[in-house]
N, C-alpha and C positions, 0 to 999 in steps of 0.2 A: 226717125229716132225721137225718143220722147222727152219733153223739157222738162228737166227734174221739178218736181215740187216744192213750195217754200214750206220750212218748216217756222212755226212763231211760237213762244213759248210765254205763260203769264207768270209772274212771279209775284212777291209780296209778304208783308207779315201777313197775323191773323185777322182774317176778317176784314180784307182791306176786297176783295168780291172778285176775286182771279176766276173760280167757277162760274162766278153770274156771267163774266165777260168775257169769257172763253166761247160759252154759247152763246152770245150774244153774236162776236164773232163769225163763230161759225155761220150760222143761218145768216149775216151779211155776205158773205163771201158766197155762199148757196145763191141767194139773190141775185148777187153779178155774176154770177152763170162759173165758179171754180166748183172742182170737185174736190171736198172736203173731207178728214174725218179729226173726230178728238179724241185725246186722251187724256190720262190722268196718272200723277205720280202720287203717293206710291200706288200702282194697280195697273191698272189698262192691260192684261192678259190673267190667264187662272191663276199663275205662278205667282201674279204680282200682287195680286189680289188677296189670295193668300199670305202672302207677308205682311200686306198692309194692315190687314186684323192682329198680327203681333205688334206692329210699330203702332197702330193706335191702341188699342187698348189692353191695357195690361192684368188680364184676367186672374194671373196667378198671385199677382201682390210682390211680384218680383222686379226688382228693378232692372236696368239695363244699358252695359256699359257703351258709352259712346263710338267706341270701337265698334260695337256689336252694330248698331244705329248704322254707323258707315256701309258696312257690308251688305247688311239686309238691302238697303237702298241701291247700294251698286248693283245687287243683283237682279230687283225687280228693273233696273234702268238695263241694265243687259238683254236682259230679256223683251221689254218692250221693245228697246230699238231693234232688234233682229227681227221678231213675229211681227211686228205693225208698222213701227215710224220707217225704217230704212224698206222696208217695201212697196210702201205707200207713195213714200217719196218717190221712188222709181219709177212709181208709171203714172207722176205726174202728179197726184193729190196732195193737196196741200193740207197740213197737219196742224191743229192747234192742240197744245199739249198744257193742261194746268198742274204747273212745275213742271222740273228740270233740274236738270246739275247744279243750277245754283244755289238751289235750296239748300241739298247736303252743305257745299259751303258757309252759305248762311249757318245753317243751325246747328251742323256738327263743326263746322271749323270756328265762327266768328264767337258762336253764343258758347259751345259746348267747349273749345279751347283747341282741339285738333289741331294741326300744323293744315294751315290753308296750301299750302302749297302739294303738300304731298294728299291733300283732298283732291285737289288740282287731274295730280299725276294718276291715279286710282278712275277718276271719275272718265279720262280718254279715255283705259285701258277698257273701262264697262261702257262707252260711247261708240267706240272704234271712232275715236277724235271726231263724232260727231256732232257740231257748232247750232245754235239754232242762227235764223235766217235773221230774225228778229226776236229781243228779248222785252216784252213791255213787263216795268217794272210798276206795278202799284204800291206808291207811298202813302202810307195813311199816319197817323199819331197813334204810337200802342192801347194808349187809354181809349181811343175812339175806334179802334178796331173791336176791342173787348166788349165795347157798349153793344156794338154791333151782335157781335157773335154772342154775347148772356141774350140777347132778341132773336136771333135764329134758334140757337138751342133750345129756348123758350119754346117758340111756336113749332117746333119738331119730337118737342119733350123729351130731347136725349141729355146726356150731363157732357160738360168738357171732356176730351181725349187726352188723352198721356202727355203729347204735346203742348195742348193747350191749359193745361195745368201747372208746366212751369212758370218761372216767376216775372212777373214784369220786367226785372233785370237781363234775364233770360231773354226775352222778347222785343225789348229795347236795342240787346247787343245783335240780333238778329238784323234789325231795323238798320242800324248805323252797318253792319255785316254787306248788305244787300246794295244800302248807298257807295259801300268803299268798291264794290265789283262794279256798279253804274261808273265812277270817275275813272276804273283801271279799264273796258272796254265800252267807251259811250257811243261807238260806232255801233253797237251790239245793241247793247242794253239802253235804253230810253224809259225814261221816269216819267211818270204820269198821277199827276195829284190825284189820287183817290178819294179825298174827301168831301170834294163835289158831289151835286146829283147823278146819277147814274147813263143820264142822255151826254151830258158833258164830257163823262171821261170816258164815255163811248164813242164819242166824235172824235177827239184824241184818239182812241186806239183805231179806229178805223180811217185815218188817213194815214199813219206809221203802217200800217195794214197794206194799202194801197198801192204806199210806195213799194214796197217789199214785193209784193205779189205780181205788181205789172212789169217789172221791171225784168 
């Protein structure tokens, strides 16, 4: 019989390095000899992938109701976990995933206003009540996430995305959003200062990592 997989998921505002350290991650985990793979919300399948080019960028000039936000994401999370994470898990691979469900909460329920709770209820139902194993949360200062992210956009020469174009206020409540889900499950979710060099709050994530995975 096979030992189910851990699943770990990165969380975080903008530009706090959830992608740097997801791969980071991964290729640790590779090293100590687990069999790994990642993903990414929104996207990690065709379907999700596709959605995520509506939820980032807003081609048409049209806006979009936070309602609408909720669903899209439910459904690329539906479909990830059935194609990749719940099978993966199954025969044992352990899964790092940049974002998760808590994002939606974050950003449609804390920043956008949603009812968190029935975010909550919607987001099982596109899970099949699936929990990550481990939730690392990267906290950074919004204004020092920005810094960061106007220096990647830079040196990639893309402009901000849909998301990344609301307002500090937006991105603050997001921030304080992410901390209130840390103090409601800290058995889960574990905080990790961001704002460190990148060796530091990689050694933090890889021993939260450790315990998870060996255990």
């Amino acid at each position: 019989m096979k030992i189910r997989g851990r699943f770990i998921t990165l969380e975080g505002p903008e530009g706090s390095g959830k992608s740097t350290h997801a791969r980071l991650l991964a290729a640790q985990l590779q090293a100590a000899g687990h069999s790994v793979i990642t993903a990414r919300e929104p996207g990690g399948t065709p379907v999700g992938e596709a959605v995520r080019r509506l939820l980032q960028h807003d081609a048409g000039g049209e806006g979009m109701a936070a309602e609408t936000e909720i669903f899209l994401f439910m459904a690329c999370r539906a479909q990830l976990v059935r194609q990749v994470i719940s099978p993966a898990l199954a025969e044992g691979v352990c899964v790092i995933c940049d974002r998760f469900a808590d994002s939606t909460t974050a950003y449609q329920g804390y920043a956008r206003g949603c009812d968190v709770e029935t975010i909550l209820t919607l987001s099982n139902l596109a899970t099949g009540d699936l929990t990550p194993d481990l939730t690392i949360l990267l906290d950074l200062d919004v204004k020092a996430g920005f810094e960061r992210l106007h220096q990647r956009n830079l040196s990639r020469g893309v402009e901000k995305d849909r998301i990344e174009r609301e307002t500090l206020c937006f991105h603050e409540r997001v921030r304080a959003g992410y901390l209130d889900l840390a103090r409601r499950w800290p058995q889960r979710i574990r905080v990790v200062d961001a704002a460190r060099d990148e060796d530091a709050v990689q050694a933090d994530i890889w021993e939260l990592a450790q315990h998870v995975v060996e255990t």
